[in-house]
PDB file of N, H, CA, C and O in Angstrom:
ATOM      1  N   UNK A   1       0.850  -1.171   0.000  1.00  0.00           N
ATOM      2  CA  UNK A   1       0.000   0.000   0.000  1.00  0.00           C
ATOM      3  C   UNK A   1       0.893   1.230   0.000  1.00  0.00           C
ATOM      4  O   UNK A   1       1.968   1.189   0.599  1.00  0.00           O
ATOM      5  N   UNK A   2       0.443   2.474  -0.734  1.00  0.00           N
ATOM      6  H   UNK A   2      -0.430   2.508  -1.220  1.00  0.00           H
ATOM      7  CA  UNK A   2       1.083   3.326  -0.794  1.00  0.00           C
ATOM      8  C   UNK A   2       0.472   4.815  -0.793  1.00  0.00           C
ATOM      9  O   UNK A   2      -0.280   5.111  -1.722  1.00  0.00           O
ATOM     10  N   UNK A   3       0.721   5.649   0.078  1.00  0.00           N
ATOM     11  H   UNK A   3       1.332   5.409   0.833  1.00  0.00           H
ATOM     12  CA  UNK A   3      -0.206   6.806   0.392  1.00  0.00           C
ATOM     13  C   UNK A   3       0.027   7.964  -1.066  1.00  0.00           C
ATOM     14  O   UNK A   3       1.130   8.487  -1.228  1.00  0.00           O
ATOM     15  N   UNK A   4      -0.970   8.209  -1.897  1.00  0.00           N
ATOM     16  H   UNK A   4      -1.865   7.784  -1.766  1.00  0.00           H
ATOM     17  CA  UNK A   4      -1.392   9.000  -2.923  1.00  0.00           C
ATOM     18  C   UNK A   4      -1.868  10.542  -2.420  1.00  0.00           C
ATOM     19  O   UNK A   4      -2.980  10.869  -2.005  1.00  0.00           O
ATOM     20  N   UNK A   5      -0.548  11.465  -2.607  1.00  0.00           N
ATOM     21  H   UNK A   5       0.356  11.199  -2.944  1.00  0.00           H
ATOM     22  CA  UNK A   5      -0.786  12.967  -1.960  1.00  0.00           C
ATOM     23  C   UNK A   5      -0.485  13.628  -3.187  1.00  0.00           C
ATOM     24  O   UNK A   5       0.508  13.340  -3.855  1.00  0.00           O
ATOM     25  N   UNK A   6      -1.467  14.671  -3.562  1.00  0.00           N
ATOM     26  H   UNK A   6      -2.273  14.905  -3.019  1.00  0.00           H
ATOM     27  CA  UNK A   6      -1.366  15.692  -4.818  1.00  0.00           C
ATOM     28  C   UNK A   6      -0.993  14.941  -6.025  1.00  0.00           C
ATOM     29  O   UNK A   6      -0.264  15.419  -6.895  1.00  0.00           O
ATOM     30  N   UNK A   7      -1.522  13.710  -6.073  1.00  0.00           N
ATOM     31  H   UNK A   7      -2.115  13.322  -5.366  1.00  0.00           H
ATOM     32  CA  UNK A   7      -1.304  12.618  -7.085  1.00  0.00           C
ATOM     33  C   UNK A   7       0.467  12.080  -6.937  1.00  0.00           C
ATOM     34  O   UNK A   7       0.911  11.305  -7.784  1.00  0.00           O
ATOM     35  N   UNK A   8       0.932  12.343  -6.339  1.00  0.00           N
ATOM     36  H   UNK A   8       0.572  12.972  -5.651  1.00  0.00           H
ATOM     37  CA  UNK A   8       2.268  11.517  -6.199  1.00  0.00           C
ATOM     38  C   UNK A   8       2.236  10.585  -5.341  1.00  0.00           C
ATOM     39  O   UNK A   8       1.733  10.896  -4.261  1.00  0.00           O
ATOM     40  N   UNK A   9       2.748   9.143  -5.503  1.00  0.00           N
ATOM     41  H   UNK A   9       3.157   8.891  -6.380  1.00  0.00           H
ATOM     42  CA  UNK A   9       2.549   8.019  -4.632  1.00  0.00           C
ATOM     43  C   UNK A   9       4.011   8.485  -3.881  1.00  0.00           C
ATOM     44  O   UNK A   9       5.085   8.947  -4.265  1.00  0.00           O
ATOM     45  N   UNK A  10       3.429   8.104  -2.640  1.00  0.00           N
ATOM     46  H   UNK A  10       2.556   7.729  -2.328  1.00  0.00           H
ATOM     47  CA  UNK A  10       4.359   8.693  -1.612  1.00  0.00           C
ATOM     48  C   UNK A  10       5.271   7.282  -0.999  1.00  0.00           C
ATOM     49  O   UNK A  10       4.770   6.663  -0.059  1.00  0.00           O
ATOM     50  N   UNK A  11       6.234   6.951  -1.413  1.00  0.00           N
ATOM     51  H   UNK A  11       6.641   7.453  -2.176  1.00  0.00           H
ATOM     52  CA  UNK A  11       7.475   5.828  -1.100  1.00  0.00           C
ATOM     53  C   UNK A  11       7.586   5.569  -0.140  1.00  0.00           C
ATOM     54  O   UNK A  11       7.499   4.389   0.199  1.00  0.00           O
ATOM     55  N   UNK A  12       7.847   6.625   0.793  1.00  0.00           N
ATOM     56  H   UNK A  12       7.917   7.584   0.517  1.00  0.00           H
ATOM     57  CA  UNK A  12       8.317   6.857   2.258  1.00  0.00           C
ATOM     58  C   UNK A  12       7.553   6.206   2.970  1.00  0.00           C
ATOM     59  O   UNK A  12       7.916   5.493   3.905  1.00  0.00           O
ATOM     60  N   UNK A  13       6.004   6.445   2.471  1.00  0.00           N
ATOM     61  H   UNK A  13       5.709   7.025   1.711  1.00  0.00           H
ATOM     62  CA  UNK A  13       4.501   6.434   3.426  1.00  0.00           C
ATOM     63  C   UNK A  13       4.421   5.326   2.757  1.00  0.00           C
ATOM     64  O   UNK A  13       3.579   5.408   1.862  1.00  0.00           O
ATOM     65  N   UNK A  14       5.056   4.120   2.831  1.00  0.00           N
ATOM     66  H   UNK A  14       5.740   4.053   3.558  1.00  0.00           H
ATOM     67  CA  UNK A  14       4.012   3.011   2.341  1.00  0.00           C
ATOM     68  C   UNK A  14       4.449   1.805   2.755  1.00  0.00           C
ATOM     69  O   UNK A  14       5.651   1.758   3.014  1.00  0.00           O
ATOM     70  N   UNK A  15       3.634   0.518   2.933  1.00  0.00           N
ATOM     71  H   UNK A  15       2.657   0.557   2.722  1.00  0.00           H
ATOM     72  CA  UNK A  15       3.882  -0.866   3.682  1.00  0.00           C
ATOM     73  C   UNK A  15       4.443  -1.544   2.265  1.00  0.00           C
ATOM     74  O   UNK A  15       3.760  -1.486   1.242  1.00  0.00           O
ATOM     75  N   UNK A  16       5.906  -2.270   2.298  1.00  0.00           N
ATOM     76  H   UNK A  16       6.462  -2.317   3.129  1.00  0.00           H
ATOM     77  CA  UNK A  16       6.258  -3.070   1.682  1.00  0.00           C
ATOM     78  C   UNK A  16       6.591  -4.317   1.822  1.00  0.00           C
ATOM     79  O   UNK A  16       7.585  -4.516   2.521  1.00  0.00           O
ATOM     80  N   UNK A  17       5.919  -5.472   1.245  1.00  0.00           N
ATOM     81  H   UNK A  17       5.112  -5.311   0.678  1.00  0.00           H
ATOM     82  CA  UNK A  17       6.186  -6.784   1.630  1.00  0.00           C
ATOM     83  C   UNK A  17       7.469  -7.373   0.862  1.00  0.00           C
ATOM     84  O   UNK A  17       7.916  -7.280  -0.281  1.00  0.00           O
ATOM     85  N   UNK A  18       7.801  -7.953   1.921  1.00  0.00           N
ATOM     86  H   UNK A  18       7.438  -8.029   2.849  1.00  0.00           H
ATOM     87  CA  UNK A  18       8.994  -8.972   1.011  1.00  0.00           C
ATOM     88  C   UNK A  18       8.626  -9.676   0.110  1.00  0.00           C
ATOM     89  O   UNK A  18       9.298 -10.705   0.038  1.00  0.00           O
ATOM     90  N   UNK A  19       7.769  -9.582  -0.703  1.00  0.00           N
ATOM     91  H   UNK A  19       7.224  -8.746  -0.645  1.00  0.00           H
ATOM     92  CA  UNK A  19       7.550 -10.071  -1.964  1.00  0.00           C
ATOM     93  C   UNK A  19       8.444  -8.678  -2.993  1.00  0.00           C
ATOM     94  O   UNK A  19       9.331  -8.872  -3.824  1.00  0.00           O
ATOM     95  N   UNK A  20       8.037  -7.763  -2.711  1.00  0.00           N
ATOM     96  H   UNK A  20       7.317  -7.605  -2.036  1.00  0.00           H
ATOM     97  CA  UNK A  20       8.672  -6.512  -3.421  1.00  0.00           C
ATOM     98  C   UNK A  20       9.975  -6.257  -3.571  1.00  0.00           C
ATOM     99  O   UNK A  20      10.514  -5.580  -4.447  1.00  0.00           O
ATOM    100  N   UNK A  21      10.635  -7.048  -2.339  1.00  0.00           N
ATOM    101  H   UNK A  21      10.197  -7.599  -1.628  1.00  0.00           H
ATOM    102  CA  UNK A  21      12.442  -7.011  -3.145  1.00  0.00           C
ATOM    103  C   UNK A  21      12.639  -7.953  -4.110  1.00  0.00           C
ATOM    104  O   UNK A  21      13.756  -7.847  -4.614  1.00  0.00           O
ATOM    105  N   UNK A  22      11.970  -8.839  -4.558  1.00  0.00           N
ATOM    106  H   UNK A  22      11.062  -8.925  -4.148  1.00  0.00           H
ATOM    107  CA  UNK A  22      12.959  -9.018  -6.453  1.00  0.00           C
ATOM    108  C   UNK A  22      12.426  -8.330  -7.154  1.00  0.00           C
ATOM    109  O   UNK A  22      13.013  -8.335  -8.236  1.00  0.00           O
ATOM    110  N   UNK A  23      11.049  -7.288  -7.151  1.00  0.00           N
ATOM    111  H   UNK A  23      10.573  -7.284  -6.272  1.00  0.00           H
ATOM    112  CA  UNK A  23      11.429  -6.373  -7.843  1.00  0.00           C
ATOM    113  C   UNK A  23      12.573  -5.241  -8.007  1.00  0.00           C
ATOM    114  O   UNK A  23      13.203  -4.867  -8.997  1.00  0.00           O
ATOM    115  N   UNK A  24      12.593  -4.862  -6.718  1.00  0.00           N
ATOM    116  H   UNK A  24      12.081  -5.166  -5.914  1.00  0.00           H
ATOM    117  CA  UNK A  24      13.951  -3.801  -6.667  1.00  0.00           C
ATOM    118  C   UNK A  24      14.773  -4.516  -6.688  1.00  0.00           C
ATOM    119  O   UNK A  24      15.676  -3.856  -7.202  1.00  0.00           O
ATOM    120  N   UNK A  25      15.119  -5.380  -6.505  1.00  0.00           N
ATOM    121  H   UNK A  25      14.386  -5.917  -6.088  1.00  0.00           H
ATOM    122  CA  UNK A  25      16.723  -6.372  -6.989  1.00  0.00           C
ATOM    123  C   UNK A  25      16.744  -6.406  -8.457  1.00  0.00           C
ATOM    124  O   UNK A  25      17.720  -5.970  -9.068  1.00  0.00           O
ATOM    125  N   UNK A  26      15.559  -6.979  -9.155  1.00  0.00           N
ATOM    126  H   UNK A  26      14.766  -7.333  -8.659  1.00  0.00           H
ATOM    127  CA  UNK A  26      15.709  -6.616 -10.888  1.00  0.00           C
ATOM    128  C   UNK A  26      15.198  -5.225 -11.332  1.00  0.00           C
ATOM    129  O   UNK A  26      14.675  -5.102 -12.440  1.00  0.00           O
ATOM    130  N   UNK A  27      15.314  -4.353 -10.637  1.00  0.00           N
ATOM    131  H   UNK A  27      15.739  -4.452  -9.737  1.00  0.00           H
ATOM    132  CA  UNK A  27      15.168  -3.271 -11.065  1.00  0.00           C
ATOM    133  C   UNK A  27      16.761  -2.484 -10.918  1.00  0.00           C
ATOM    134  O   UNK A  27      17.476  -1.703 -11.546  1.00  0.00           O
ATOM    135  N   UNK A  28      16.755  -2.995 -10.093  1.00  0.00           N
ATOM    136  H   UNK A  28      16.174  -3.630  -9.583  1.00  0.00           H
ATOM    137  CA  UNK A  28      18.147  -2.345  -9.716  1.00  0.00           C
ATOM    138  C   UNK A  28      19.493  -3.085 -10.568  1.00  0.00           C
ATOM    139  O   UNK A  28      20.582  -2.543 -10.753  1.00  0.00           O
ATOM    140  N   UNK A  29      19.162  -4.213 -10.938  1.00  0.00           N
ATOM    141  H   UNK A  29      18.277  -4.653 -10.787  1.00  0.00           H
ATOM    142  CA  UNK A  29      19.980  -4.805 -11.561  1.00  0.00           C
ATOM    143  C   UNK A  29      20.542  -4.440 -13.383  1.00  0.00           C
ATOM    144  O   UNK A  29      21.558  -4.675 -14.036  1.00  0.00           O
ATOM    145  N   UNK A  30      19.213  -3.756 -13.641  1.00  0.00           N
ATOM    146  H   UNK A  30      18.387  -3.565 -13.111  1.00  0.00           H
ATOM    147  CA  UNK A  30      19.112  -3.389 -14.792  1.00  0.00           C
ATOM    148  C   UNK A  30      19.212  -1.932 -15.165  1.00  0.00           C
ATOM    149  O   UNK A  30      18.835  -1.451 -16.234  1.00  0.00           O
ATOM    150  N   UNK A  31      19.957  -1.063 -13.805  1.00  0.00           N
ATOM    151  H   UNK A  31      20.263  -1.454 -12.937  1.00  0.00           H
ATOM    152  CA  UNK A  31      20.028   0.087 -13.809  1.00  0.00           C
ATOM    153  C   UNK A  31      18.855   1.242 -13.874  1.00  0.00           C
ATOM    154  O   UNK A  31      18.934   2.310 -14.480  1.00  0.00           O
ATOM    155  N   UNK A  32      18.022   0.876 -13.290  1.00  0.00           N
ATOM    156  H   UNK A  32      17.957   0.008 -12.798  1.00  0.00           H
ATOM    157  CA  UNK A  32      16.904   1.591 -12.449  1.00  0.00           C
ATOM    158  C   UNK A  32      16.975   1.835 -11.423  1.00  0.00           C
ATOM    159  O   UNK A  32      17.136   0.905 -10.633  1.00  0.00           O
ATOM    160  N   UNK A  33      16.883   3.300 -10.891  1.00  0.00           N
ATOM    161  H   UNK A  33      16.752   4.056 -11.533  1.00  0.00           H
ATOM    162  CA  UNK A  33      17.280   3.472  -9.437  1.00  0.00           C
ATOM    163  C   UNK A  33      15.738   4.551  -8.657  1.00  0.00           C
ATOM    164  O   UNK A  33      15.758   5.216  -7.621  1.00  0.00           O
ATOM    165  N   UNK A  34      14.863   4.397  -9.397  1.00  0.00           N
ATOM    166  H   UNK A  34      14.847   3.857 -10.238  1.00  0.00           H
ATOM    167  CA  UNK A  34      13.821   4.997  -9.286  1.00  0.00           C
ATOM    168  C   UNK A  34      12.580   4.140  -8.586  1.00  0.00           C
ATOM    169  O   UNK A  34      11.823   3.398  -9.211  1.00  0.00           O
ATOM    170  N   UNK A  35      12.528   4.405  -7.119  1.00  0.00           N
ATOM    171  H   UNK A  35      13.142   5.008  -6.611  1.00  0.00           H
ATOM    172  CA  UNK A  35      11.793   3.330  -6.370  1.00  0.00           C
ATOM    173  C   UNK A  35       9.938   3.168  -7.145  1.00  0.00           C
ATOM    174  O   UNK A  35       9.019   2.350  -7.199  1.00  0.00           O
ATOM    175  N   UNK A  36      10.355   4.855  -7.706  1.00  0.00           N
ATOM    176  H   UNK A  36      11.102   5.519  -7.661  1.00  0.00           H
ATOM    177  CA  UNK A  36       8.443   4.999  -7.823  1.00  0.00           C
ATOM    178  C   UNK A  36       8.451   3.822  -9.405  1.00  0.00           C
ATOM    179  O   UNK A  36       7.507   3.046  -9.255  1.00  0.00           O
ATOM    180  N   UNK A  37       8.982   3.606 -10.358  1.00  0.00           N
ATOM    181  H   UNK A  37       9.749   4.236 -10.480  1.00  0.00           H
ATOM    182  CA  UNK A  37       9.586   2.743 -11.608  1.00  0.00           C
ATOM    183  C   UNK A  37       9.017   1.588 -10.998  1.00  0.00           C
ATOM    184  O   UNK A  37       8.096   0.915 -11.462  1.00  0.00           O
ATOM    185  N   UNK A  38       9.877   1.326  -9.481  1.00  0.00           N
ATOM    186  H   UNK A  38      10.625   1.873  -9.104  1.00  0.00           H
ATOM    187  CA  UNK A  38       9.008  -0.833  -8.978  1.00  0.00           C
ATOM    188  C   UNK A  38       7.902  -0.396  -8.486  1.00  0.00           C
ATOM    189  O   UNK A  38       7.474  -1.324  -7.801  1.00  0.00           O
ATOM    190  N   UNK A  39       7.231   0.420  -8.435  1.00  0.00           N
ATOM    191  H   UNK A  39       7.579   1.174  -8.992  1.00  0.00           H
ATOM    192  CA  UNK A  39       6.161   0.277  -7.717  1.00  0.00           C
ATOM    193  C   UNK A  39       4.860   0.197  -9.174  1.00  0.00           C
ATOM    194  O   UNK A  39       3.685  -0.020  -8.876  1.00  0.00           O
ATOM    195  N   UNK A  40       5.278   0.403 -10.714  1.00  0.00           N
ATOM    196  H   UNK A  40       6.232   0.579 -10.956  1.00  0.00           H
ATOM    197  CA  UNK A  40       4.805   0.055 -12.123  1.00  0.00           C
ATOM    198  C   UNK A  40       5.224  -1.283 -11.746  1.00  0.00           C
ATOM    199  O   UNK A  40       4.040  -1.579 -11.582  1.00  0.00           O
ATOM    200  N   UNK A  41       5.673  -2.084 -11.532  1.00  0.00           N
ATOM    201  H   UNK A  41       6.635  -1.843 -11.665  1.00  0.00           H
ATOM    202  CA  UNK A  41       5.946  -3.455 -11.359  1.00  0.00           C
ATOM    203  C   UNK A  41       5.584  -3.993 -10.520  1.00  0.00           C
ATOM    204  O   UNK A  41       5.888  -5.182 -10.622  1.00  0.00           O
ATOM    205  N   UNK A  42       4.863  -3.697  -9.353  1.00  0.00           N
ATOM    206  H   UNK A  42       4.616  -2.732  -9.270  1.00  0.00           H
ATOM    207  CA  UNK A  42       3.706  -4.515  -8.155  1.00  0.00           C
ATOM    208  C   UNK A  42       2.335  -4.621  -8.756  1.00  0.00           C
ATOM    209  O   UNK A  42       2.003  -4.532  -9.938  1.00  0.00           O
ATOM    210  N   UNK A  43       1.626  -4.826  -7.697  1.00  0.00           N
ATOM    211  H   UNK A  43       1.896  -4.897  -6.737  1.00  0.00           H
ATOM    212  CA  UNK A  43      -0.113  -4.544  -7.619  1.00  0.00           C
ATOM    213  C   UNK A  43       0.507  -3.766  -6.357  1.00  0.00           C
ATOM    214  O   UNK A  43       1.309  -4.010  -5.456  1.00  0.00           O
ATOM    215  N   UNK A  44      -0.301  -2.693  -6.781  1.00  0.00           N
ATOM    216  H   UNK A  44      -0.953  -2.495  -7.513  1.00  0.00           H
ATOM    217  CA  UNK A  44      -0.187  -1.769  -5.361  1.00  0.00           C
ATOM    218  C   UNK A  44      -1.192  -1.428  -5.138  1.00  0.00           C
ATOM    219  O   UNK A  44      -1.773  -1.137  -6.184  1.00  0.00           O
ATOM    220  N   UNK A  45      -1.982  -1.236  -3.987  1.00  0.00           N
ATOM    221  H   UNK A  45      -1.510  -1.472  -3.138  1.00  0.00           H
ATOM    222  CA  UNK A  45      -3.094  -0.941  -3.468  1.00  0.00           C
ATOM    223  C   UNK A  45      -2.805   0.383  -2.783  1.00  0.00           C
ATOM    224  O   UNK A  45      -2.382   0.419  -1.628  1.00  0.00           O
ATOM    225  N   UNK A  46      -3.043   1.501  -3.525  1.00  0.00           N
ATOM    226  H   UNK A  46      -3.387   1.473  -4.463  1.00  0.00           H
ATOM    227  CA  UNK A  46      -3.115   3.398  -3.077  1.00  0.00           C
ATOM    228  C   UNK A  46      -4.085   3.262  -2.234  1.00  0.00           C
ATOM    229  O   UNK A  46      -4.996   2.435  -2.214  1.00  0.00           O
ATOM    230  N   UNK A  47      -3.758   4.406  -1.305  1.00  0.00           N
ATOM    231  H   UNK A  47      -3.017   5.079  -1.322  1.00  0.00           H
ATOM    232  CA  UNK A  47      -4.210   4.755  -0.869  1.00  0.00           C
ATOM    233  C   UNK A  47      -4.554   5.999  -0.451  1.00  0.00           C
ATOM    234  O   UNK A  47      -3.999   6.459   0.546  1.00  0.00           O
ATOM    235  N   UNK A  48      -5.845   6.982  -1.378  1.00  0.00           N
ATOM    236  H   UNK A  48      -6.296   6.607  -2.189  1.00  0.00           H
ATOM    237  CA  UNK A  48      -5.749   7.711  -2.602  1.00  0.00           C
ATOM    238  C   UNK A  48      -6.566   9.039  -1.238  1.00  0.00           C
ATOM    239  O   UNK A  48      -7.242   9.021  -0.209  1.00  0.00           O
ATOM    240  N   UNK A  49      -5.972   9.904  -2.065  1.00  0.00           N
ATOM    241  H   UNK A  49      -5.423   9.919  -2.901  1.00  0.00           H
ATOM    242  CA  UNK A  49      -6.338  11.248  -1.313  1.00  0.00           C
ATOM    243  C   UNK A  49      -6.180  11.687  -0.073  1.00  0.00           C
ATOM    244  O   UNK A  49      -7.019  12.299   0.587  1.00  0.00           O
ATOM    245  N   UNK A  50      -4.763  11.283   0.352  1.00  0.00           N
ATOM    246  H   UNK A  50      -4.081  10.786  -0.184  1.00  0.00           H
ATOM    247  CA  UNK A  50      -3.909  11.703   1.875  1.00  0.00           C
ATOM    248  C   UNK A  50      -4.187  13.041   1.788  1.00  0.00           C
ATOM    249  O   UNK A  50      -3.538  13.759   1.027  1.00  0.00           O
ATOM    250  N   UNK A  51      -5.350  13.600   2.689  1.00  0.00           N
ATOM    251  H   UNK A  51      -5.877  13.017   3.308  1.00  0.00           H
ATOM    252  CA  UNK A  51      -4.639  15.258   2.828  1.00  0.00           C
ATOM    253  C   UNK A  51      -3.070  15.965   2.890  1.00  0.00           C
ATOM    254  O   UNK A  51      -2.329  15.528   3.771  1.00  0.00           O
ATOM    255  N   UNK A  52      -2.627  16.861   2.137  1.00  0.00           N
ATOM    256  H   UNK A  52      -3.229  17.216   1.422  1.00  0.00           H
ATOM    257  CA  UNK A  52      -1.319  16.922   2.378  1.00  0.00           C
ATOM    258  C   UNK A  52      -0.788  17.752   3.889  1.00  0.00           C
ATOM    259  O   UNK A  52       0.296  17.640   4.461  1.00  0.00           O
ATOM    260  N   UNK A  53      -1.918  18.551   4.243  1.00  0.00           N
ATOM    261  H   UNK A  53      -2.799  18.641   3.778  1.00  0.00           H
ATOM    262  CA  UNK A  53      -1.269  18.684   5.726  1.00  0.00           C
ATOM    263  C   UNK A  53      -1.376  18.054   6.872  1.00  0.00           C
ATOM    264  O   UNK A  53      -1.274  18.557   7.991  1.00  0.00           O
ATOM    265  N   UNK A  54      -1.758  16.021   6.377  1.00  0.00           N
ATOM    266  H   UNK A  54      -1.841  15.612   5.468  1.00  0.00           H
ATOM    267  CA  UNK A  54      -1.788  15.511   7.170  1.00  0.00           C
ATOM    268  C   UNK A  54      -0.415  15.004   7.649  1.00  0.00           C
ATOM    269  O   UNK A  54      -0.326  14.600   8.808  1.00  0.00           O
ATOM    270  N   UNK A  55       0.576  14.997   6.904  1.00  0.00           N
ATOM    271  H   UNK A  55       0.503  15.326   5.962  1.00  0.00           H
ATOM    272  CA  UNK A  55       1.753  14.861   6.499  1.00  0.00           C
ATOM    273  C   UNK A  55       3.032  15.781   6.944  1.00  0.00           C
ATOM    274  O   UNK A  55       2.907  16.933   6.530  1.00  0.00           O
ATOM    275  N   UNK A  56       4.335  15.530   7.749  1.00  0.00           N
ATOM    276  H   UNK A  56       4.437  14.594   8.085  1.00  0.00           H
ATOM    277  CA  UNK A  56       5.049  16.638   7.450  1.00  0.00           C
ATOM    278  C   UNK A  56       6.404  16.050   7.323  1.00  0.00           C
ATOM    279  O   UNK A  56       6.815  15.044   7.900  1.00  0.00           O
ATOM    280  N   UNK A  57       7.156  16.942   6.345  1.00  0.00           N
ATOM    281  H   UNK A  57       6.823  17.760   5.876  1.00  0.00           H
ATOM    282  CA  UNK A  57       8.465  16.185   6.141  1.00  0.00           C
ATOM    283  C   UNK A  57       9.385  16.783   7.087  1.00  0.00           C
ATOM    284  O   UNK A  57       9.618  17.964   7.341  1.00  0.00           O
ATOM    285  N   UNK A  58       9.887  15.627   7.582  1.00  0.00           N
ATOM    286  H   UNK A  58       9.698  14.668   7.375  1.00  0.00           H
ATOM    287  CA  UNK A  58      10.669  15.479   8.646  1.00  0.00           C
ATOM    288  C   UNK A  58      12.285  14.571   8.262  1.00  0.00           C
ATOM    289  O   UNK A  58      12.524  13.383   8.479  1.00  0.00           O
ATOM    290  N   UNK A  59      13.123  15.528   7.692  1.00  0.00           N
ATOM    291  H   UNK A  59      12.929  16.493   7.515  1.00  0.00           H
ATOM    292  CA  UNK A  59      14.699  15.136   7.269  1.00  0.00           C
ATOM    293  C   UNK A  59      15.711  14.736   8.132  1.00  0.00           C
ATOM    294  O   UNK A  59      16.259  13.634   8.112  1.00  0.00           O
ATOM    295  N   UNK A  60      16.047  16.027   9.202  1.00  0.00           N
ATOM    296  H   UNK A  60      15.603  16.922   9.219  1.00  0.00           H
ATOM    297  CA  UNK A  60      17.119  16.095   9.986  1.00  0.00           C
ATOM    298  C   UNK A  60      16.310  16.123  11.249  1.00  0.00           C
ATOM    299  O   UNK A  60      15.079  16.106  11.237  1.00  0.00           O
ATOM    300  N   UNK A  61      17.284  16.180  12.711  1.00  0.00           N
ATOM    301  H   UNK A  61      18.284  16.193  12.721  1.00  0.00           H
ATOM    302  CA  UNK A  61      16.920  16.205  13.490  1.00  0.00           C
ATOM    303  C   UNK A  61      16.069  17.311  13.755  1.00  0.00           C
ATOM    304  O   UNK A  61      14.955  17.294  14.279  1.00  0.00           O
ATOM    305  N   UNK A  62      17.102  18.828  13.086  1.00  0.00           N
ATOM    306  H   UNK A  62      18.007  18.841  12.661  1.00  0.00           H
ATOM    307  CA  UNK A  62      16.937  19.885  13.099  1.00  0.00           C
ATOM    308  C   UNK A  62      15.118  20.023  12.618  1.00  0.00           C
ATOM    309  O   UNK A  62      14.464  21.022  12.918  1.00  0.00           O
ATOM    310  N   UNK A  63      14.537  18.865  11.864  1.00  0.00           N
ATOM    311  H   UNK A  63      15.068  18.054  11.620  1.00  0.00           H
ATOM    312  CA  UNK A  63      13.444  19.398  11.420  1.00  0.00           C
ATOM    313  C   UNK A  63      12.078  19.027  12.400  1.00  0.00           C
ATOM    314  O   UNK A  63      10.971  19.561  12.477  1.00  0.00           O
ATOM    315  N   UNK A  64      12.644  17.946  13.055  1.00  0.00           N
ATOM    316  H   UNK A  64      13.543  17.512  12.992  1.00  0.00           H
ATOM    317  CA  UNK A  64      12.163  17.014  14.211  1.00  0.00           C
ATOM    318  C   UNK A  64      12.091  18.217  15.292  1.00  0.00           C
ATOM    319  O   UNK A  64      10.963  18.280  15.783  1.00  0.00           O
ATOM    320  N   UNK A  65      13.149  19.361  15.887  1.00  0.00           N
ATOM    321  H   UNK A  65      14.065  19.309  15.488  1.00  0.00           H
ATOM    322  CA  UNK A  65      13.216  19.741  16.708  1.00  0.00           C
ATOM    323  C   UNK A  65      12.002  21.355  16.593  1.00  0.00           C
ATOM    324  O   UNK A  65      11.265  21.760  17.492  1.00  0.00           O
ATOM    325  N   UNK A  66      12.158  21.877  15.375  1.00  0.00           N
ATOM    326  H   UNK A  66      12.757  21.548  14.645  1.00  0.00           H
ATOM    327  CA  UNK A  66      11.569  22.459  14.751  1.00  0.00           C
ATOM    328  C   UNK A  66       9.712  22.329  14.830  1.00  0.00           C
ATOM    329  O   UNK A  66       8.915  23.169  15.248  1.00  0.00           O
ATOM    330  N   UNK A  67       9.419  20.791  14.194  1.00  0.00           N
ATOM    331  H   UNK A  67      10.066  20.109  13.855  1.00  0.00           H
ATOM    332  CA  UNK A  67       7.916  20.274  14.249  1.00  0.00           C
ATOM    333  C   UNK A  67       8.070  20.310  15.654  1.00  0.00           C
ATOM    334  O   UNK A  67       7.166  21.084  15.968  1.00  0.00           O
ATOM    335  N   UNK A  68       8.637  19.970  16.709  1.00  0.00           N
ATOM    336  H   UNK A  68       9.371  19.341  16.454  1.00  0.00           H
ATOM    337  CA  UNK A  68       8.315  19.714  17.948  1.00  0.00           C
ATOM    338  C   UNK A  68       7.887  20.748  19.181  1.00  0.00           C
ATOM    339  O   UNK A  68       6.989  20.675  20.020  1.00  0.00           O
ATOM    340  N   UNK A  69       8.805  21.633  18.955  1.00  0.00           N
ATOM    341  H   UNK A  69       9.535  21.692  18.273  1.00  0.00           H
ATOM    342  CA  UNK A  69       8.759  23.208  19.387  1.00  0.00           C
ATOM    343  C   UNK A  69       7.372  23.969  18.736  1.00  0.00           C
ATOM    344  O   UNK A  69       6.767  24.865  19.325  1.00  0.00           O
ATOM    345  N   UNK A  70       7.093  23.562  17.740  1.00  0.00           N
ATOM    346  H   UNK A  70       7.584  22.834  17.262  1.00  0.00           H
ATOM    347  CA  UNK A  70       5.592  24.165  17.758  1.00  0.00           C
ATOM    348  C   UNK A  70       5.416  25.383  16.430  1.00  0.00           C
ATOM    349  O   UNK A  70       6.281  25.602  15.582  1.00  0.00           O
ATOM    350  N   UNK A  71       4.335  25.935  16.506  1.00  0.00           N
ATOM    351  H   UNK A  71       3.632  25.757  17.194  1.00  0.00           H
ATOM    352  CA  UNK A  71       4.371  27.231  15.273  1.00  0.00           C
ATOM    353  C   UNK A  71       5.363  28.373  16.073  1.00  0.00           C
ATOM    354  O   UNK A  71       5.635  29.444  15.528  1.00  0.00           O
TER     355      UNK A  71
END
């Protein structure tokens, strides 16, 4: 499953079964380095219309400390 925000399937946000690494093993093997590329190569079940400010990107600590501390 993979969370669908402003129509981009979101990588980060999504449950992957170990069935899905020989795709990225033959994806990767064949010089594809584009995770959203294996996910054209599953059945993926979206999961379609994540509000986007349900969401916040969170990189560094610095961004962790930032969301945490508040507006």
């Amino acid at each position: 499953a993979v969370a669908l925000v402003d129509g981009v399937r979101q990588v980060q946000l999504a449950c992957w079964t170990r069935r899905a690494l020989e795709a990225v093993e033959q994806a990767l093997a064949v010089g594809r380095r584009s995770i959203q590329t294996v996910l054209d190569d599953l059945d993926v079940c979206v999961v379609a219309d994540v509000p986007a400010g349900q969401l916040i990107d969170l990189d560094t600590p610095a961004d962790v400390d930032r969301y945490a501390s508040g507006p």
